[in-house]
N, C-alpha and C positions, 0 to 999 in steps of 0.2 A: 035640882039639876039645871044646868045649863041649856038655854034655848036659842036660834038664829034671832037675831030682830027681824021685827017686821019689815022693816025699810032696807034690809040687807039685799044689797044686787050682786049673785055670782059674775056675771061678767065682768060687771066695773070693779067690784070690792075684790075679787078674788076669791076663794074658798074657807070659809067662814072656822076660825077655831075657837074653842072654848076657852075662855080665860081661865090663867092661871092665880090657885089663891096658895099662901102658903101653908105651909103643912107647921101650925102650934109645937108638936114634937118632934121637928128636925127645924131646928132655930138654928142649930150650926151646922148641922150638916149632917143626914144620915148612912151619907154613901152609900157602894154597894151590901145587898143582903146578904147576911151568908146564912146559913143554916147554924142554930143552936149549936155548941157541942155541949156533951157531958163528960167528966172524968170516966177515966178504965183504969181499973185499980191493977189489972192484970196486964196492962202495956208495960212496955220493959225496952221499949226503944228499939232503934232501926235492926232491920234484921242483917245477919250477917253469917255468911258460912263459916262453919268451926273448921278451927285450925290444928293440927298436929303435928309435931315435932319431925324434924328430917335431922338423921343422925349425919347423912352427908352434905350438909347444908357449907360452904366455905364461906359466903359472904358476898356482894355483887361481885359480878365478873368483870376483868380486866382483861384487857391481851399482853401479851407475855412480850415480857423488853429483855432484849440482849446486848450486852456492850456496844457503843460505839466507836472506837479506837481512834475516830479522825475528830471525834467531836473533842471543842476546846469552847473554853470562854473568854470573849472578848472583853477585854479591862477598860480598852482605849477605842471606842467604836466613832469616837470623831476623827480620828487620824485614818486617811485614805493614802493608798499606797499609789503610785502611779498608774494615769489612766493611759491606757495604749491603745484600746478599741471600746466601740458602742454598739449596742444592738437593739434595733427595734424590733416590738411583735407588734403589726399589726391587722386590720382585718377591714378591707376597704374592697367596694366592688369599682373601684376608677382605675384605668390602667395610666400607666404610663407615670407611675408616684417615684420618685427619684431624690436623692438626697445626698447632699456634698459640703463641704466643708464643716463639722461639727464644731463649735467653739464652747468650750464651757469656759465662764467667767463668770465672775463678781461684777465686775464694771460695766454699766450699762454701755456710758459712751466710749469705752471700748469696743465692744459689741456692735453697735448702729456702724462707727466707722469699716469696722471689718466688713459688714454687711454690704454698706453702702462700696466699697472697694471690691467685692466679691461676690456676693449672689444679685444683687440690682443688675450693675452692667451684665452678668451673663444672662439674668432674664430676660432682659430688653432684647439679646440674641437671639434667642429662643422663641421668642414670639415673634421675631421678626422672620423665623424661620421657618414655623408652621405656616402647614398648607390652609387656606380659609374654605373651608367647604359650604356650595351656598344651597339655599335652602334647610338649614341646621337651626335649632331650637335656640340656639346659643346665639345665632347673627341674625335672628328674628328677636329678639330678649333687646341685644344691642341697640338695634334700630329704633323698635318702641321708646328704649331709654333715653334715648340720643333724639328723639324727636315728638316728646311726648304733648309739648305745650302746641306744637302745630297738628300732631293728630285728633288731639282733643279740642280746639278751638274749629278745627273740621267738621267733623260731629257737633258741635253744641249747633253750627250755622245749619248745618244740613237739617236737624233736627227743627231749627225754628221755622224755617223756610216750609217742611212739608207740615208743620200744624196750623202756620199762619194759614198756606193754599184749602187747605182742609174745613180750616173753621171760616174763612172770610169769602168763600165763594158763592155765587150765585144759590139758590136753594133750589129755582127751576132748573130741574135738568133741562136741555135741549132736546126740541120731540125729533122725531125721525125723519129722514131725507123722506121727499115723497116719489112714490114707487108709480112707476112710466105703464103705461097699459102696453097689454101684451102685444103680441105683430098682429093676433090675431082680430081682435078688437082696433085696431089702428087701420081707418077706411084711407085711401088713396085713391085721386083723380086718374083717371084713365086721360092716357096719351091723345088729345085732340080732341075731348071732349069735356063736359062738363060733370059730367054722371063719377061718381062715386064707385071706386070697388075695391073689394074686400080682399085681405088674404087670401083666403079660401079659392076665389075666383080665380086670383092669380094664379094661384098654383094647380086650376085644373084648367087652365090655359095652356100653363106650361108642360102641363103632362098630354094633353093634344096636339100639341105643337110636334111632341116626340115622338107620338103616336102617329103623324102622318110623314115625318122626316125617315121612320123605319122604314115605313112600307115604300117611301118612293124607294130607297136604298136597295132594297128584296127585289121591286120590278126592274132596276137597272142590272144586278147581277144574273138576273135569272135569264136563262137563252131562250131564241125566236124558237116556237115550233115550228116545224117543216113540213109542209102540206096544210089541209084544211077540206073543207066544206065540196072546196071545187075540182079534190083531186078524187072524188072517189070515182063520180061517174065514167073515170078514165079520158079517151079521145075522145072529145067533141066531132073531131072529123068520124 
């Protein structure tokens, strides 16, 4: 039996299989196996339900033909008798399909002339007569076509432009603005002297200040009392 080698390494080598030797009696080939068969002497072949005679049996069915009185055969089916009218069937979701002048001919440049005489100049009417409606898939289509070498040459620069910016810029980003200390922390000279003061101070300066601006405001509105101390004793005399 077959065995791994010694020096065999799953990771590097892969997963190790046993060599193939040939097989001496399948030199050419033994395909697939089938099971032995043996002769049956009593087989008699495919089986098949019996059959019995139908006395009303007529033969396959046909459907039933009656005279046609109008039918005839054509002897001469090249020869066309005068054409006076055409009819189309067809089946189109576009509106507005319209169709004039019919020519049937042989001759090509018969045909172009008539064309060119007749349906040309009325087209060039026609289109010269329709409404253009803007914003339409149709006069977007146009546009693109009508200007395809300057849209695309737009694009190709735009596109170089933001890969150039992209790949050839600085790799340092720029660090951040630097950030101001707050009112609070921001000391301030006081007015006529040298000393230092804070926010804080200020703003309970200025809440005393309002604190004594009220109260003069209160003793102005408020009225003298009348009498005192030296009216009780009544007349000194």
């Amino acid at each position: 039996s077959a065995k791994v080698p010694d020096d065999w390494d799953t990771e590097e080598d892969g997963e190790w299989e046993p060599p193939i030797i040939d097989n001496p009696v399948c030199k050419v080939g033994c395909g697939k196996w089938e099971a032995p068969v043996i002769s049956n002497p009593a087989y008699k072949g495919k089986w098949y339900a019996p059959k019995i005679d139908n006395p009303a049996y007529k033969g396959v069915w046909k459907p039933r033909q009656i005279p046609n009185p109008e039918y005839f055969v054509d002897e001469e089916p090249c020869i066309l008798p005068p054409v006076d009218s055409v009819g189309f069937d067809l089946w189109t979701m576009s509106k507005g399909v319209m169709f004039d002048n019919v020519l049937v001919s042989t001759d090509v440049e018969k045909s172009k002339a008539f064309a060119e005489e007749s349906w040309k100049k009325r087209n060039k009417i026609e289109k010269a007569q329709e409404p253009k409606s803007k914003g339409s898939s149709s006069s977007w289509w146009e546009f693109l076509s009508e200007h395809m070498i300057t849209i695309a040459t737009t694009a190709i620069v735009v596109l170089l432009t933001t890969v150039l910016c992209c790949c050839f810029r600085s790799g340092v980003p720029p660090g951040p603005p630097p950030r101001s200390a707050p009112a609070e922390a921001r000391p301030r000279e006081a007015e006529g002297s040298g000393q230092e003061v804070t926010a804080e101070d200020e703003q309970k300066d200025k809440k005393d200040d309002a604190t004594s601006t009220k109260e003069e405001a209160t003793s102005k509105d408020k009225p003298p009392v009348e009498g005192g101390l030296g009216d009780i004793g009544g007349d000194d005399s």
